[in-house]
PDB file of N, CA, C and O in Angstrom:
ATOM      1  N   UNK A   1       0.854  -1.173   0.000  1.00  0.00           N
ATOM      2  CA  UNK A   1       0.000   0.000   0.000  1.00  0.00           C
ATOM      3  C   UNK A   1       0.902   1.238   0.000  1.00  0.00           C
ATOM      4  O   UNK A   1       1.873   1.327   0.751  1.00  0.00           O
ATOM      5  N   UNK A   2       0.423   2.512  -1.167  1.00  0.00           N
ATOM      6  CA  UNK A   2       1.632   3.380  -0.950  1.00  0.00           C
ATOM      7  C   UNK A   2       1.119   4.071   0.191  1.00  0.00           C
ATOM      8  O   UNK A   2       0.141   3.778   0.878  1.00  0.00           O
ATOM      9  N   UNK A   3       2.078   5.223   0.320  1.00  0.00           N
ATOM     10  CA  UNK A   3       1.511   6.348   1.153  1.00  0.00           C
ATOM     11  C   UNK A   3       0.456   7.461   0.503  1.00  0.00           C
ATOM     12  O   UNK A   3      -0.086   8.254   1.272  1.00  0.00           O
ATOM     13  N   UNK A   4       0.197   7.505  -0.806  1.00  0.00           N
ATOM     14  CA  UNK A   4      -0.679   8.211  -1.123  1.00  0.00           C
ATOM     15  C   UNK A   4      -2.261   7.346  -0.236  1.00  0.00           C
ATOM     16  O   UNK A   4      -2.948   7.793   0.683  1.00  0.00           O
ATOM     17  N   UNK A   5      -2.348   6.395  -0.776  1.00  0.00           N
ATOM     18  CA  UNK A   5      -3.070   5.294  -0.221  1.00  0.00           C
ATOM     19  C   UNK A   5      -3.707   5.599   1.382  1.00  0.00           C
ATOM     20  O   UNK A   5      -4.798   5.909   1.860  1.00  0.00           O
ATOM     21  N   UNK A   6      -2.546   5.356   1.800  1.00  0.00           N
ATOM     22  CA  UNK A   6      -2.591   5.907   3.475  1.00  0.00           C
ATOM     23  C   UNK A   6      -3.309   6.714   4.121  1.00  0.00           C
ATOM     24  O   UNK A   6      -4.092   6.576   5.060  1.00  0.00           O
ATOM     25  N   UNK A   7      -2.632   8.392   2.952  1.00  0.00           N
ATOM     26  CA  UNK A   7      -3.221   9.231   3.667  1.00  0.00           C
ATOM     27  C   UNK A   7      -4.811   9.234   3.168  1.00  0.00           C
ATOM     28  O   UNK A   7      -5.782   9.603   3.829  1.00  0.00           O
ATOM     29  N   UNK A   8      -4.791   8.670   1.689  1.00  0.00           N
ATOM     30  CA  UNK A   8      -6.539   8.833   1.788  1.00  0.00           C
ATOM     31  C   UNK A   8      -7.394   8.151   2.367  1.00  0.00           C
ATOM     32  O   UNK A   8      -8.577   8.490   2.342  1.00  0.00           O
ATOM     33  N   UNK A   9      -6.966   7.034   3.014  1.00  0.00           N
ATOM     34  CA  UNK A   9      -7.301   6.015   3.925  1.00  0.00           C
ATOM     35  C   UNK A   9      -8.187   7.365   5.389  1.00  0.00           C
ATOM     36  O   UNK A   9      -9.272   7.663   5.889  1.00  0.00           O
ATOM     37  N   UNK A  10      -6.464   7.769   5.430  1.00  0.00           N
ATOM     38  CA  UNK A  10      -6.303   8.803   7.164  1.00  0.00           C
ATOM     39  C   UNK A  10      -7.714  10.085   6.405  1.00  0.00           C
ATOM     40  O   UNK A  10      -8.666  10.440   7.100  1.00  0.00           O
ATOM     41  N   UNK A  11      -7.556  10.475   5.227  1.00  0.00           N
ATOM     42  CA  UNK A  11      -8.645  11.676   5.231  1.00  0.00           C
ATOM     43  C   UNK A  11      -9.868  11.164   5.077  1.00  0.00           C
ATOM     44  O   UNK A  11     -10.709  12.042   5.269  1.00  0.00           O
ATOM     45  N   UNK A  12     -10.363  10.062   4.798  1.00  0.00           N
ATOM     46  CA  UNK A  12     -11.869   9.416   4.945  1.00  0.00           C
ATOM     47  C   UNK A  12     -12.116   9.583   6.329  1.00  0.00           C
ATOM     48  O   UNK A  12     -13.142  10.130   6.734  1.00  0.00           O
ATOM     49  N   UNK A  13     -10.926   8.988   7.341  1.00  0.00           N
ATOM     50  CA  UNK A  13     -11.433   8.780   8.735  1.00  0.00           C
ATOM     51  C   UNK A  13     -11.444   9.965   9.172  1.00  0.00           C
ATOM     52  O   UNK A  13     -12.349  10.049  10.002  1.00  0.00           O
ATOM     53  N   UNK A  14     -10.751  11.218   9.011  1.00  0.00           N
ATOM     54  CA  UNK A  14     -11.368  12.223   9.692  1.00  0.00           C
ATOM     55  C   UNK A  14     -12.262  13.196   9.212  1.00  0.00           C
ATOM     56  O   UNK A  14     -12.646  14.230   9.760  1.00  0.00           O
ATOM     57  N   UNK A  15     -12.605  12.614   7.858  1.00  0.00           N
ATOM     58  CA  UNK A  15     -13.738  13.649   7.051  1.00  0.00           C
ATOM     59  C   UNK A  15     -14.971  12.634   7.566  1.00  0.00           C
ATOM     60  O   UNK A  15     -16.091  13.006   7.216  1.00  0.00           O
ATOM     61  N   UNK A  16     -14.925  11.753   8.128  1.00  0.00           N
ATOM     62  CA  UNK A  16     -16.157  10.921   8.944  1.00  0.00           C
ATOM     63  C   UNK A  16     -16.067  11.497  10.097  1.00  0.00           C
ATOM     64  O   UNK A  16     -17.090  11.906  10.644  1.00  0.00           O
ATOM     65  N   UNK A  17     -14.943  11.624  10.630  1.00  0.00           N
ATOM     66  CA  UNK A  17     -15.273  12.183  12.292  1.00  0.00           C
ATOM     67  C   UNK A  17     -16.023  13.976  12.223  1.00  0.00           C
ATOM     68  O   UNK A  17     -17.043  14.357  12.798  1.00  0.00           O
ATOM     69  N   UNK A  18     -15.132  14.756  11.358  1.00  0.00           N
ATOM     70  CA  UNK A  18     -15.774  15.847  11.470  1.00  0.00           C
ATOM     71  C   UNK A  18     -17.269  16.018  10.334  1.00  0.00           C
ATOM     72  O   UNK A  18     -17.982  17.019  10.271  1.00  0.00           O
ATOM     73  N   UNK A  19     -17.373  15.236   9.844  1.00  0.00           N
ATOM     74  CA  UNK A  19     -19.228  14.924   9.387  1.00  0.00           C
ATOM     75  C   UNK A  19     -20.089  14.441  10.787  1.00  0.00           C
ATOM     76  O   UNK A  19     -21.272  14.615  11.081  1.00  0.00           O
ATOM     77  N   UNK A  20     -18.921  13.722  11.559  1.00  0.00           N
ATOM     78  CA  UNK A  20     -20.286  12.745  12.619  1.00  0.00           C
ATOM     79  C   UNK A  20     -20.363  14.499  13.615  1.00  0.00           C
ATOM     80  O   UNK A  20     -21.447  15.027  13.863  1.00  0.00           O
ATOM     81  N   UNK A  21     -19.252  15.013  13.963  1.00  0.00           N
ATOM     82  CA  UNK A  21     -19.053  16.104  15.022  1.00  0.00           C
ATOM     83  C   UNK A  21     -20.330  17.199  14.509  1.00  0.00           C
ATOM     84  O   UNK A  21     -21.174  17.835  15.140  1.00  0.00           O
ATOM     85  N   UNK A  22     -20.050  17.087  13.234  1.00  0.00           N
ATOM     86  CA  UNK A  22     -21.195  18.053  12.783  1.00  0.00           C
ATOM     87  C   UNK A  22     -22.597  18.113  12.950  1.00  0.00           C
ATOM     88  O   UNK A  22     -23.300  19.077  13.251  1.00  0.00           O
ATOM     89  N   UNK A  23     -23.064  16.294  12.577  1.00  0.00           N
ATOM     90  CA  UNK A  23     -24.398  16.323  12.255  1.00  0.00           C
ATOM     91  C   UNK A  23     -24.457  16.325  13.760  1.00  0.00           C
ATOM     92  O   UNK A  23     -25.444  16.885  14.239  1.00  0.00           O
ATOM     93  N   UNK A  24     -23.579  15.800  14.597  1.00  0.00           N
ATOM     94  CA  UNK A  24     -24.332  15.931  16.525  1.00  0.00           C
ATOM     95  C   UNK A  24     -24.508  17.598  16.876  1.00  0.00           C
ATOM     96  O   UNK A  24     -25.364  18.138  17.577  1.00  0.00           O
ATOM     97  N   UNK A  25     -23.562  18.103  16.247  1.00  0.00           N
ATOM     98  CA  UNK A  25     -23.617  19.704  16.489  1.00  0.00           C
ATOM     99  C   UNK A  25     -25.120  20.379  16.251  1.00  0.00           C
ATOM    100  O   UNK A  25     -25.831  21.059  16.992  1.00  0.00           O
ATOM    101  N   UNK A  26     -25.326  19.786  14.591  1.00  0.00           N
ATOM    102  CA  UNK A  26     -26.394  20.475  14.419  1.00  0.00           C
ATOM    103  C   UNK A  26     -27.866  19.997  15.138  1.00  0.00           C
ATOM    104  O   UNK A  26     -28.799  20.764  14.899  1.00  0.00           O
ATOM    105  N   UNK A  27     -28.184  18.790  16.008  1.00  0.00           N
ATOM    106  CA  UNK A  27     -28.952  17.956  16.529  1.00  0.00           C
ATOM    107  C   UNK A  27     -29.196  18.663  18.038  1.00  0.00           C
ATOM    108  O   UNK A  27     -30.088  18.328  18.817  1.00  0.00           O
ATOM    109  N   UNK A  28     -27.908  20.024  18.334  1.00  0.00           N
ATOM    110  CA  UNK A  28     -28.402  20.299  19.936  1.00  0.00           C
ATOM    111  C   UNK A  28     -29.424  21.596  19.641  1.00  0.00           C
ATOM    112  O   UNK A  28     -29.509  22.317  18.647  1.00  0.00           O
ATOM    113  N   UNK A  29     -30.103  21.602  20.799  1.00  0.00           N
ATOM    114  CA  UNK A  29     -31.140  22.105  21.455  1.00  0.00           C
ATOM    115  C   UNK A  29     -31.229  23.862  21.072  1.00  0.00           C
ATOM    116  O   UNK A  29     -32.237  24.550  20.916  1.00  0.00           O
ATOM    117  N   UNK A  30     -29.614  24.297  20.988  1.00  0.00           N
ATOM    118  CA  UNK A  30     -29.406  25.685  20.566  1.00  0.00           C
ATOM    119  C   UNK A  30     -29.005  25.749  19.158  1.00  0.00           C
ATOM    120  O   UNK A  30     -28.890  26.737  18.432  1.00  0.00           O
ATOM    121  N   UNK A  31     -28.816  24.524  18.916  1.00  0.00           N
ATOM    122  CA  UNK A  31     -28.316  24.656  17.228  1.00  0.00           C
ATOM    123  C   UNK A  31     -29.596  24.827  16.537  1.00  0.00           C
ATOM    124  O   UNK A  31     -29.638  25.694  15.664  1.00  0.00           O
ATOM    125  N   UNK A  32     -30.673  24.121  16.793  1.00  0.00           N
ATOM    126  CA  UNK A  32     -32.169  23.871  16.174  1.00  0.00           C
ATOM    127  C   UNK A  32     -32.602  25.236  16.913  1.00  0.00           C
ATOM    128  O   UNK A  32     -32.628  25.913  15.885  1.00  0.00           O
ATOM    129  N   UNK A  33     -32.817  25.783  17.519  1.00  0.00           N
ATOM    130  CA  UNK A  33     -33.199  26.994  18.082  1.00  0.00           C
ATOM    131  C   UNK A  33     -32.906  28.392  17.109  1.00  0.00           C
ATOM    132  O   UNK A  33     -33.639  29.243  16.604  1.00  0.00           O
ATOM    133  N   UNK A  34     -31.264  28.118  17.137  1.00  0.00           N
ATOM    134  CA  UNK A  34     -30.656  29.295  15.954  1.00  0.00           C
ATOM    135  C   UNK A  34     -31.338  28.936  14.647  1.00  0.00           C
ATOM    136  O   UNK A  34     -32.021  29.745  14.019  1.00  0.00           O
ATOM    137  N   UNK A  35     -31.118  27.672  14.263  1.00  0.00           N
ATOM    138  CA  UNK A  35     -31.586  27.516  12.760  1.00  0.00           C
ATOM    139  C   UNK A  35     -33.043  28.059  12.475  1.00  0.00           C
ATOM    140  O   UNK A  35     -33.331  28.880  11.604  1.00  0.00           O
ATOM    141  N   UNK A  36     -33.766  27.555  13.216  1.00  0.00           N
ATOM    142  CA  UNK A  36     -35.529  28.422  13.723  1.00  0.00           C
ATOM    143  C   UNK A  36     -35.069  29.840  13.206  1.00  0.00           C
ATOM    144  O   UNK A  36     -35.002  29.967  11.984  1.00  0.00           O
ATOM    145  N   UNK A  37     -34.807  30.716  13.849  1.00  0.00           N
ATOM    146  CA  UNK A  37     -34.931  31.966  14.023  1.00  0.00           C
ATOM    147  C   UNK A  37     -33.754  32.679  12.831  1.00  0.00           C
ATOM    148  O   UNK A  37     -34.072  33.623  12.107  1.00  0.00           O
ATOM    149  N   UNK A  38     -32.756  32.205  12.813  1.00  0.00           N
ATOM    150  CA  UNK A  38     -31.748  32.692  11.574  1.00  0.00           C
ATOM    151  C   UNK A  38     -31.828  32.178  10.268  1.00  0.00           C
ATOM    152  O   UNK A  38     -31.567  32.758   9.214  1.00  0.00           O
ATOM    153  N   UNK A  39     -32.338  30.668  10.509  1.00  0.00           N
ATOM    154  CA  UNK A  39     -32.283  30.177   8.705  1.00  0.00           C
ATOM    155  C   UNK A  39     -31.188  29.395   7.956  1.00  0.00           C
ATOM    156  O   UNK A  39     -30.888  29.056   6.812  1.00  0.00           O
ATOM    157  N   UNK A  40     -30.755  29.293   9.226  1.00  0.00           N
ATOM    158  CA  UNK A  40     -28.884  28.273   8.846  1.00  0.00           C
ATOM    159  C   UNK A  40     -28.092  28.324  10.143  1.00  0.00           C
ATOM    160  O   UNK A  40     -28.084  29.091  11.107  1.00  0.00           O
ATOM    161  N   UNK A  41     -27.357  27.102   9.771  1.00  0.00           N
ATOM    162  CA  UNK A  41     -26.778  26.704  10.776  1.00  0.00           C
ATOM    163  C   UNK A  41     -25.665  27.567  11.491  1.00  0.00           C
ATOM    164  O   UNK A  41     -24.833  27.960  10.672  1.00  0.00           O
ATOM    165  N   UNK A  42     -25.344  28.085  13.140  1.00  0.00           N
ATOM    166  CA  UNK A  42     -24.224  28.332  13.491  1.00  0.00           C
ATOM    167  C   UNK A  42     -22.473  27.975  11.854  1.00  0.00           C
ATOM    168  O   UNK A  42     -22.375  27.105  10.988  1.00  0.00           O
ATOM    169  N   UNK A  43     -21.591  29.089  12.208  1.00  0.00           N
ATOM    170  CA  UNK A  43     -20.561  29.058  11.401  1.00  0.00           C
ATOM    171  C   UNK A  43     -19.606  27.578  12.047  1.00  0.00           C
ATOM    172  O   UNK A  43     -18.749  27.169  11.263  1.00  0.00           O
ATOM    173  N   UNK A  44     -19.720  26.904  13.234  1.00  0.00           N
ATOM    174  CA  UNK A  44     -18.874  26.151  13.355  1.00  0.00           C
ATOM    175  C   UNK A  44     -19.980  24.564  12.956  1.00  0.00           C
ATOM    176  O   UNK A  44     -19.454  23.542  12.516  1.00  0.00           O
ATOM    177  N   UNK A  45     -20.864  24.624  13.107  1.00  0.00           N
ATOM    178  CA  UNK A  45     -21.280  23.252  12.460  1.00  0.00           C
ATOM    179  C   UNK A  45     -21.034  23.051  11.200  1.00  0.00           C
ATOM    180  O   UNK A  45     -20.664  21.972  10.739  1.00  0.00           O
ATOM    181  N   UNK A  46     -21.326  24.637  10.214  1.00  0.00           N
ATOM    182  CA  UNK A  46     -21.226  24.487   8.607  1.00  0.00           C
ATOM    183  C   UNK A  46     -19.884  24.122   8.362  1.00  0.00           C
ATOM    184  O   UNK A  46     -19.497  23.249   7.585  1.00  0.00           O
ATOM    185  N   UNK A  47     -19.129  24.935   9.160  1.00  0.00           N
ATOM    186  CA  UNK A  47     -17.153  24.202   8.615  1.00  0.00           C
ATOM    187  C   UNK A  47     -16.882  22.834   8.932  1.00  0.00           C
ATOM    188  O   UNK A  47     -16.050  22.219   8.264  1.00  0.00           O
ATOM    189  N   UNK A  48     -17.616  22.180  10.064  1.00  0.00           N
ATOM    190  CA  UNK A  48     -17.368  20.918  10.594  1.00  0.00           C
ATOM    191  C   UNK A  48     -17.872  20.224   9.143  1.00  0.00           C
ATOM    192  O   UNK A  48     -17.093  19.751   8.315  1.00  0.00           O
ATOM    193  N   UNK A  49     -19.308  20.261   9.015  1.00  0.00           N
ATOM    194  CA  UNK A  49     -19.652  19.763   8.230  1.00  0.00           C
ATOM    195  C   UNK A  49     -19.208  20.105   6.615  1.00  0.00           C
ATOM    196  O   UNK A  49     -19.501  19.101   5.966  1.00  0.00           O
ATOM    197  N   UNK A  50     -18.643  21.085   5.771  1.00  0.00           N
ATOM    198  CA  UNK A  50     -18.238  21.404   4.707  1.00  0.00           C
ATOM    199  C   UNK A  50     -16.503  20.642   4.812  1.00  0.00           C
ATOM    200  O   UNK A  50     -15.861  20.195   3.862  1.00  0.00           O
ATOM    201  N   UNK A  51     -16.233  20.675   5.745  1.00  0.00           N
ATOM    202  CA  UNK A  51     -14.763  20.274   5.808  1.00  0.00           C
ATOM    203  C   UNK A  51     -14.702  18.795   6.254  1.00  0.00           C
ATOM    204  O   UNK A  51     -13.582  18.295   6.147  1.00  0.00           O
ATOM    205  N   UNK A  52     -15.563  18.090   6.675  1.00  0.00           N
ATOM    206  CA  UNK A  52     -15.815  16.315   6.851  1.00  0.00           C
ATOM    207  C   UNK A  52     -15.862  16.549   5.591  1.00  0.00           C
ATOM    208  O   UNK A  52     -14.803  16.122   5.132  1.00  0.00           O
ATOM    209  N   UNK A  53     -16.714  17.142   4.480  1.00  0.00           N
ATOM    210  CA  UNK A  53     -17.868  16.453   3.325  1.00  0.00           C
ATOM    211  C   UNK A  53     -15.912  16.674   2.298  1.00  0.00           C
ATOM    212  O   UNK A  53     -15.251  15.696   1.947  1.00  0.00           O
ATOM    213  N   UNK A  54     -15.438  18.252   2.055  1.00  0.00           N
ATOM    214  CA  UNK A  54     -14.374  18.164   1.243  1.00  0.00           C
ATOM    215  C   UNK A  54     -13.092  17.104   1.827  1.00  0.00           C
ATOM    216  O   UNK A  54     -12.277  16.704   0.995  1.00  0.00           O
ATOM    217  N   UNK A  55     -12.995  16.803   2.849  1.00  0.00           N
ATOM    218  CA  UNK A  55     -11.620  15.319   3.187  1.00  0.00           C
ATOM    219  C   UNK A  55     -12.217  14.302   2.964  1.00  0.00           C
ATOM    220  O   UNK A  55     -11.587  13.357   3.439  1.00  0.00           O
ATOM    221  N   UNK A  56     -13.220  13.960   2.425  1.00  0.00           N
ATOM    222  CA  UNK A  56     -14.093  12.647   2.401  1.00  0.00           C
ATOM    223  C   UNK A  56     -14.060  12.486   0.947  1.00  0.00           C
ATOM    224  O   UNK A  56     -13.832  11.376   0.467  1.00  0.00           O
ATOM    225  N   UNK A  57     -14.312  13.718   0.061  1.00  0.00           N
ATOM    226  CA  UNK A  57     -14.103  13.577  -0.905  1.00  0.00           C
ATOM    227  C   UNK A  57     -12.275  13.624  -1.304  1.00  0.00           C
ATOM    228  O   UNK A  57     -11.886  12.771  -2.102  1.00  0.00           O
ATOM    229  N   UNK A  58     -11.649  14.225  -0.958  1.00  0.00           N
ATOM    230  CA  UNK A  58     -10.392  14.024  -1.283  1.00  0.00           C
ATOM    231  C   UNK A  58      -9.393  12.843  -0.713  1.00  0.00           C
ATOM    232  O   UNK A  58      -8.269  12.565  -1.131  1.00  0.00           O
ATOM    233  N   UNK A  59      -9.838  12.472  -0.063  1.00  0.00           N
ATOM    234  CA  UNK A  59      -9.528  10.974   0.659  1.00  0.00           C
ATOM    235  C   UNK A  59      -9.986   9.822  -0.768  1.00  0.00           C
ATOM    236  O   UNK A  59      -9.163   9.035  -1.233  1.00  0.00           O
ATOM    237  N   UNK A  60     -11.501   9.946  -1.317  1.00  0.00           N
ATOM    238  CA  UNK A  60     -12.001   8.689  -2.161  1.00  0.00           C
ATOM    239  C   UNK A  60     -11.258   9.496  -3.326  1.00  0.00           C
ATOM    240  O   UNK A  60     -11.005   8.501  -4.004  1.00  0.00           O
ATOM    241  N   UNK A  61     -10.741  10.506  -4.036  1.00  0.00           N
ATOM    242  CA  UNK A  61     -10.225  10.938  -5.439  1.00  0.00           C
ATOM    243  C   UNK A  61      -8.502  10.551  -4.749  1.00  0.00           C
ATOM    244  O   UNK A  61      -7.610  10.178  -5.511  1.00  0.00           O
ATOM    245  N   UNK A  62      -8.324  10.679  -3.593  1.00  0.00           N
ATOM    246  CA  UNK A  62      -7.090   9.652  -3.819  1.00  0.00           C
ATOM    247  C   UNK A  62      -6.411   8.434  -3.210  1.00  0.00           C
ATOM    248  O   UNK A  62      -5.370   8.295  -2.568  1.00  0.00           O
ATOM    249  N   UNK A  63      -7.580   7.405  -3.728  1.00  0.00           N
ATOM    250  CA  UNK A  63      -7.447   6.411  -3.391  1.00  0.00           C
ATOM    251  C   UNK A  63      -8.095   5.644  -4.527  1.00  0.00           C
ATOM    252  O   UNK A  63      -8.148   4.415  -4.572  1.00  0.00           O
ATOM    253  N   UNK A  64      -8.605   6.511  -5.482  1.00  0.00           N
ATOM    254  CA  UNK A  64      -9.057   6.148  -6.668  1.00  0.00           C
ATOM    255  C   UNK A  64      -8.071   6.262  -7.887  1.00  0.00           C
ATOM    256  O   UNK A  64      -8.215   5.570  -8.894  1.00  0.00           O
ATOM    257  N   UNK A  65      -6.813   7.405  -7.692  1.00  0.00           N
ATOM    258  CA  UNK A  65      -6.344   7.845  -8.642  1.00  0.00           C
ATOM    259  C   UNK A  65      -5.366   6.320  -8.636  1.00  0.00           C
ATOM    260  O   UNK A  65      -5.177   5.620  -7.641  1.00  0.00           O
ATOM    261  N   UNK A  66      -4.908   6.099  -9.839  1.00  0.00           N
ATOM    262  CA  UNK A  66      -3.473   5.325  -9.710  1.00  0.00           C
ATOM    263  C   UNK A  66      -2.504   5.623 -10.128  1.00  0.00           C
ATOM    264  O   UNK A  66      -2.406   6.412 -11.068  1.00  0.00           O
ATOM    265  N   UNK A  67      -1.661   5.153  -9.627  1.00  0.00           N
ATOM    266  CA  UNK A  67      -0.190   6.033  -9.882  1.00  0.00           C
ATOM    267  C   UNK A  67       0.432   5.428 -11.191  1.00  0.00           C
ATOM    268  O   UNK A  67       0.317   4.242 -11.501  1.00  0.00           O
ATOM    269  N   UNK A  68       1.307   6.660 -12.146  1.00  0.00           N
ATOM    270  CA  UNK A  68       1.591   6.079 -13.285  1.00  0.00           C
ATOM    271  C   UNK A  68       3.089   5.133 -13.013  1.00  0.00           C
ATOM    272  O   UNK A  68       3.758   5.626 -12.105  1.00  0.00           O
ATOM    273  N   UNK A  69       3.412   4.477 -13.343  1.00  0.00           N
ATOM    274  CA  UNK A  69       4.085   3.338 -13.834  1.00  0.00           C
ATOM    275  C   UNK A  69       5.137   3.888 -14.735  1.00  0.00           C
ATOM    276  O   UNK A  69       4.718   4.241 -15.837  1.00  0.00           O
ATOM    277  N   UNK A  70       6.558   4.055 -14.485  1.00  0.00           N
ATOM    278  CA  UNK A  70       7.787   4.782 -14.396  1.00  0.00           C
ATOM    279  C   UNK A  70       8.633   3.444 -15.678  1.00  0.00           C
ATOM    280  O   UNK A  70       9.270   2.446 -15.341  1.00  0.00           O
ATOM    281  N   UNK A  71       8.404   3.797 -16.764  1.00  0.00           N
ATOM    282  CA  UNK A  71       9.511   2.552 -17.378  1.00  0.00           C
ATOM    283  C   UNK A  71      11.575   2.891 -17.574  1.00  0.00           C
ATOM    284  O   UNK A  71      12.308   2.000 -18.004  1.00  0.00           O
TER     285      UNK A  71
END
């Protein structure tokens, strides 16, 4: 397994942790309260969640790419 491999391995797992941090963020009592009355979420759930969703995707584009082959 290279290390490109690795790290997209390592950015799935923390573009899952900061997606899970998010959706619990947006699930409390003052988060649903703000969203009521403002229309969108607090600025730290949207980065939790925009920044899980972009390492999740750049984790699967490289672990998809393959490496070229050097003759």
């Amino acid at each position: 397994m290279s290390i490109r491999h690795i790290f997209g391995v390592l950015l799935i797992a923390a573009g899952a942790a900061l997606l899970y941090f998010g959706y619990q963020s947006s699930q409390t009592l003052g988060e649903q309260v703000y969203e009521t009355f403002v229309g969108r979420f607090t600025d730290t759930t949207t980065l939790y969640l925009i920044a899980g969703t972009a390492a999740s995707i750049c984790g699967l584009v490289m672990l998809a790419i393959r490496g070229t082959s050097r003759a």
